[in-house]
C-alpha positions in Angstrom: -15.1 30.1 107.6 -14.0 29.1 110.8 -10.8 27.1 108.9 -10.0 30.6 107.6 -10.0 32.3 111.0 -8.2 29.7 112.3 -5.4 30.4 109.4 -5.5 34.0 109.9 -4.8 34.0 113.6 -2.6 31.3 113.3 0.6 32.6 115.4 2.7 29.3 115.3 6.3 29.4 113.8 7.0 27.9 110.6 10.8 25.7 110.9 11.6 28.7 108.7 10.7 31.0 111.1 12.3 29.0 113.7 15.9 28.6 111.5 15.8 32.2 111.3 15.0 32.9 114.9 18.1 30.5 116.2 20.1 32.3 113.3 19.9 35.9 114.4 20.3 34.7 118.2 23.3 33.5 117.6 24.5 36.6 115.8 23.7 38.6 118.7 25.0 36.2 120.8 28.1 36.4 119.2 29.1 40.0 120.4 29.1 38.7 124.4 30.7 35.2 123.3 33.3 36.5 121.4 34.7 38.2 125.4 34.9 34.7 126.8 36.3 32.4 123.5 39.5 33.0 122.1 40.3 33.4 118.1 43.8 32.0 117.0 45.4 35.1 117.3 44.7 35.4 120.6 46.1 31.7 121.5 49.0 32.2 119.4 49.4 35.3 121.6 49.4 33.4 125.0 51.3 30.5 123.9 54.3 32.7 122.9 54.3 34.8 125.7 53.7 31.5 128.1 56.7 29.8 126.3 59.0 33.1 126.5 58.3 33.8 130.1 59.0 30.0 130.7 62.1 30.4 129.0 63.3 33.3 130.9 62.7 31.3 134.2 64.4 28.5 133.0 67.0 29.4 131.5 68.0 33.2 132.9 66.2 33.0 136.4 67.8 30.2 137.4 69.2 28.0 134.8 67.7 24.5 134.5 71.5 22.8 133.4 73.1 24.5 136.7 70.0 23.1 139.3 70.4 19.5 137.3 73.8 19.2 138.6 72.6 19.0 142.3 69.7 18.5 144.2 68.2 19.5 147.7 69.4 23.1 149.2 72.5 22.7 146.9 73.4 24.6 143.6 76.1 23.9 141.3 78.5 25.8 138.9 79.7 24.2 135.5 83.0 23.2 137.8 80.5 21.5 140.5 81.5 23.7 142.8 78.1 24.6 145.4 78.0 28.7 144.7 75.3 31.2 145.5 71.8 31.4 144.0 72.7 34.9 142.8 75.3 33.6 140.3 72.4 30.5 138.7 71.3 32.8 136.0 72.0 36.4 134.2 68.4 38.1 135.4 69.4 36.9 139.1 73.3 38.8 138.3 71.4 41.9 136.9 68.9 42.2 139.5 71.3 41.4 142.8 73.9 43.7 141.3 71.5 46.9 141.2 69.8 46.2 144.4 73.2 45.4 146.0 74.8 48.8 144.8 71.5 50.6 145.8 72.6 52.0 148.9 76.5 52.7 149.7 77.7 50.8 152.7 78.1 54.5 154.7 74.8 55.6 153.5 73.1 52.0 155.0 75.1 52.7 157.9 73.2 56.0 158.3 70.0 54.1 157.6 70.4 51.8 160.3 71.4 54.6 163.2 68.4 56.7 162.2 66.1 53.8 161.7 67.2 52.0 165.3 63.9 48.7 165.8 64.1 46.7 169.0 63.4 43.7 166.7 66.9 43.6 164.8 68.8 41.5 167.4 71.1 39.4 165.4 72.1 37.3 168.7 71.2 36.3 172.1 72.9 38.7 174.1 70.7 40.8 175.9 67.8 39.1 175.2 65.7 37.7 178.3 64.5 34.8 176.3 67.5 33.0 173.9 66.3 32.3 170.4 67.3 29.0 169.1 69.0 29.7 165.9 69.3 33.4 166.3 72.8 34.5 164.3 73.8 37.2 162.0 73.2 35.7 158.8 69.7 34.6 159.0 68.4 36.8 162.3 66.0 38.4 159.9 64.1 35.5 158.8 63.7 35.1 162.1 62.4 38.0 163.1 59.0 38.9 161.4 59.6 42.7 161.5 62.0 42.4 158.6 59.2 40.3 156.2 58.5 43.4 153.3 55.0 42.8 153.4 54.0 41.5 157.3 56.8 43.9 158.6 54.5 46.5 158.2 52.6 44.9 161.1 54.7 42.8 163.1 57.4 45.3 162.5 55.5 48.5 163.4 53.7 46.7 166.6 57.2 46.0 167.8 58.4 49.4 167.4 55.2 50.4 169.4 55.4 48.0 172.1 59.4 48.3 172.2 59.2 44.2 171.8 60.8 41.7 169.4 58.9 39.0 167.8 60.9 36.3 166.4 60.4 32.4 165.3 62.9 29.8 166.7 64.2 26.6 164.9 61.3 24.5 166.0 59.0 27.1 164.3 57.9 28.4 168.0 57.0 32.5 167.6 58.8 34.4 171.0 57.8 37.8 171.5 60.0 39.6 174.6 60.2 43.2 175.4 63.8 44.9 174.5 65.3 46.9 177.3 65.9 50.7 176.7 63.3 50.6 173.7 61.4 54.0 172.5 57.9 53.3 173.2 56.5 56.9 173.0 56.4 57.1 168.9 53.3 57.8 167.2 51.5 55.2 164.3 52.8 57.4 161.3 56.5 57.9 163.0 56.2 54.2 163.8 55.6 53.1 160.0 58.2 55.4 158.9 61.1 53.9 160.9 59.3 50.8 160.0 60.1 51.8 155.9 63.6 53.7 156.6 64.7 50.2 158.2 63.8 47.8 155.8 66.0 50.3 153.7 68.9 50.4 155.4 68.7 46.0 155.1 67.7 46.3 151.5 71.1 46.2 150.0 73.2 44.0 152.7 75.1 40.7 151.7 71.9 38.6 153.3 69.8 41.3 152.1 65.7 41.0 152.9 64.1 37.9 152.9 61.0 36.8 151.0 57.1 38.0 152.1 56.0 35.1 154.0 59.1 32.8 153.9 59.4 33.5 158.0 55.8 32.0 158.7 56.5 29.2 156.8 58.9 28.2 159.6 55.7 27.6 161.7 55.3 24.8 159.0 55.5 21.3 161.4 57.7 18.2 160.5 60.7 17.4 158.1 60.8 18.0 154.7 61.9 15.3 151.9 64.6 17.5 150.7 67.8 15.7 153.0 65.5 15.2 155.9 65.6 19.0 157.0 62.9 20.7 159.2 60.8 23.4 157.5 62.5 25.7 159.3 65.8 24.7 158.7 65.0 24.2 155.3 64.1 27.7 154.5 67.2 29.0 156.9 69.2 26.5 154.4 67.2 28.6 151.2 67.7 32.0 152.6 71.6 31.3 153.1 71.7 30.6 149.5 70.7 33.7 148.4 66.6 32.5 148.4 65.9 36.0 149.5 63.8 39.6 148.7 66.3 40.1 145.7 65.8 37.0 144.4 61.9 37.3 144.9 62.4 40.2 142.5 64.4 38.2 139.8 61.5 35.5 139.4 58.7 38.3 138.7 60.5 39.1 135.7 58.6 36.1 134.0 55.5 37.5 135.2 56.2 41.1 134.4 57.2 39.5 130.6 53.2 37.5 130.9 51.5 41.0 131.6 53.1 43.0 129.2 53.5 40.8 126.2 49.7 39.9 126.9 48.2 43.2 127.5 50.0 45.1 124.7 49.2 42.7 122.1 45.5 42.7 123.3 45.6 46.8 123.4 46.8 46.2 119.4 45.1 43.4 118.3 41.5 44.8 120.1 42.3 48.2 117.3 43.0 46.4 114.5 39.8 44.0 114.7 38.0 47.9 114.9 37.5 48.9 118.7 37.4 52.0 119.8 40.6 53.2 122.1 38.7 53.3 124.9 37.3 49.7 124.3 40.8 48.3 123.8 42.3 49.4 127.0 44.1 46.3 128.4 42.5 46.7 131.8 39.5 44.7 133.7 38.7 43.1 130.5 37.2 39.5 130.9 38.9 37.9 127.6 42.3 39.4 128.7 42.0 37.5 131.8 41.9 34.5 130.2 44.6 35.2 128.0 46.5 36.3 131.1 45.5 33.2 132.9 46.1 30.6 130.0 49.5 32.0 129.6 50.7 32.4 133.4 49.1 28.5 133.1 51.7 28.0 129.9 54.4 29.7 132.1 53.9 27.7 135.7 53.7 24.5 133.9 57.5 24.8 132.3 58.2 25.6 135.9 56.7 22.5 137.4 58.4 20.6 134.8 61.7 22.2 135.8 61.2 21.7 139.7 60.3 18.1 139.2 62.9 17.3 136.7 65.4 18.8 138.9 64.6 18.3 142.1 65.6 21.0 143.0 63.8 23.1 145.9 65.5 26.4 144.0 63.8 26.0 140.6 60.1 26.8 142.2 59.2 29.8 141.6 56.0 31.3 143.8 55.6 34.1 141.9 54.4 32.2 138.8 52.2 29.6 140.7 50.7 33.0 142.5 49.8 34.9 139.9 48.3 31.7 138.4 46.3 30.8 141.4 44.9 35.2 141.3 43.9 34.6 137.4 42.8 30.9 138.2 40.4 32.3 140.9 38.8 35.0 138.9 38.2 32.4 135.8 37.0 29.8 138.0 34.3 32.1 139.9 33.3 33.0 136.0 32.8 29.3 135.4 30.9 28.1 138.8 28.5 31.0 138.2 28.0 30.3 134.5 28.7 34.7 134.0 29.1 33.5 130.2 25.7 32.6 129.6 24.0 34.7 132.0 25.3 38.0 130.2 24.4 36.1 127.0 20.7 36.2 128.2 20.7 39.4 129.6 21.7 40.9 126.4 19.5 39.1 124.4 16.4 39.7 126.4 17.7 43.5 126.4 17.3 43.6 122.9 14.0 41.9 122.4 12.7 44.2 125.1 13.9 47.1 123.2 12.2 45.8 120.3 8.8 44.8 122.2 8.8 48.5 123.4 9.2 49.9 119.9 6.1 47.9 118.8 4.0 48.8 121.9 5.1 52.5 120.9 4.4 51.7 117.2 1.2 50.4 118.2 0.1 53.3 120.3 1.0 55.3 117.4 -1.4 53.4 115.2 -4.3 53.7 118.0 -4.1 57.5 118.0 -4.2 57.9 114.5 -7.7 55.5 114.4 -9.3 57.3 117.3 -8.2 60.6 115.6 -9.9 59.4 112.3 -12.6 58.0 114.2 -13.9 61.1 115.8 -13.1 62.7 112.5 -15.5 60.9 110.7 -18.3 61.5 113.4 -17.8 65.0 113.6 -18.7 65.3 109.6 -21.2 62.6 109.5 -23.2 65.1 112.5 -22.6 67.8 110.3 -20.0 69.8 111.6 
């Protein structure tokens, strides 16, 4: 008897039972896995947008066969001849041409009367404290007001403070107050000169220079490329056309990544049965991956062609950037192990749901006993 009880409330799982348990995990698994892995599509997608965008910057950025035929801060022409970085590939042609012929020469002359800044000394004179390396052709690398992105705060404090903040060839930052300076503007007027400026500098010869590139003339030491200082080194870039237009002409790579990647995810996320809304190629974790795998694709061919040419023009930061944003994001994914944990989290979701459907079920089955129960006592008493 007691062998038969023990078989009756025997609640172990059979390796049957167990098969089939591991089985339908992994089927529901499979709907939170399948946003973290990849199918073939999908890395047939990121390799061929990873290998065009590499192409684009190594071929029509600037082109690989031009930057083999020198090295250093020098680029050559088919002749030999050193020429501008403007003229190493078509997209660099297209994109200097258009910025160059944004702004008539009278119309930038406007710009610059209405949009006077007390940090746009191009030379000593006047200045209480000479600036070693100051000149027209580089003066606004020197001075951080002109940066696109840090202007907006070195550039606007000056034009508050009526000073000009500028690094010197030994990478030491001066700020000095300019004489005769408006000091009585408000923070709004102060970032709108601050805008109408960088405007009136957008479309000269030197033209803007990159975000950044003036604090890496802080950067200590010489550089291996012909023994120059950082900041002569970067001077040396910017001369060569290493500026804000330029900048521009190397995110065309990376505009190619994002919207080879995201359109194709946007199509192929509909055709596997999505819903529109499911499919949108934005904050999704797979198309960060994808995004990240191909920038990866993409900065690689550009690693290969800085190193094989030794050239200081073929890097491109915008790649490496972009890489190092998506790099981030995958890595903080992997260190706290987000794969798995949603894994879990859905799965227990759904055996909860299920555990509270049999606690209803049951409840259900408890009122209908008692119900019978007191059913059956109220006849037996005779009512």
């Amino acid at each position: 008897m007691d062998n038969g009880l023990d078989t009756l409330y025997n609640i172990d799982l059979t390796s049957k039972d167990r098969e089939s348990a591991w089985e339908e995990n992994q089927v529901l698994s499979q709907k939170i896995l399948s946003e973290y892995e990849l199918d073939s599509t999908e890395k047939w997608i990121i390799w061929i947008a990873g290998i065009l965008a590499g192409a684009v910057d190594a071929f029509f950025v600037t082109d690989v066969r031009l930057l083999l035929k020198s090295k250093g801060t020098i680029i050559r022409n088919a002749k030999g001849d050193s020429i501008h970085l403007k003229d190493s590939g078509v997209v660099n042609n297209w994109i200097d041409d258009r910025i160059k012929n944004f702004y008539s020469q009278k119309e930038i002359d406007a710009l610059e009367k209405k949009y006077w800044v007390p940090y746009d000394a191009s030379t000593n004179v006047g200045l209480d404290r000479p600036i070693e390396g100051l000149n027209p052709k580089t003066h606004r690398l020197s001075s951080f007001g002109h940066d696109p992105i840090l202007g907006f705060y070195y550039g606007v404090k000056d034009i508050l403070n009526g000073t000009f903040t500028a690094i010197n060839n030994a990478g030491e930052v001066i700020v000095q107050a300019r004489p005769n300076a408006n000091t009585s503007h408000t923070l709004f007027e102060a970032i709108a000169i601050q805008f109408g400026h960088l405007r009136s500098d957008l479309s000269t010869p030197a033209g803007l220079p990159i975000p950044f590139m003036g604090q890496l003339m802080r950067l200590e030491g010489h550089s291996s490329i012909n023994g120059l200082s950082y900041p002569m080194l970067f001077k040396a870039m910017y001369l060569k056309g290493y500026n804000f237009s330029h900048f521009i002409a190397m995110g065309i790579p990376c505009l190619m990544i994002e919207v080879i990647v995201r359109i194709s995810y946007f199509v192929y996320s509909l055709y596997k049965g999505k819903t529109f809304a499911e499919s949108i190629p934005i904050n999704k974790t797979k198309l960060d991956k994808m995004l990240f795998y191909s920038y990866l694709i993409t900065t690689s061919c550009n690693a290969i062609k800085t190193i094989g040419t030794q050239n200081i023009f073929a890097f491109n930061p915008n790649l490496w950037a972009m890489t190092l944003r998506y790099g981030l994001s995958e890595f903080k994914r992997w260190i706290t192990n987000e794969k798995e944990r949603k894994r879990h989290e859905y799965i227990m979701s759904i055996y909860e749901k299920r555990a509270q459907e049999l606690d209803t079920e049951i409840d259900n089955y408890l009122k209908i006993y008692e119900y019978d129960t007191r059913s059956n006592e109220r006849i037996s008493s005779g009512f």
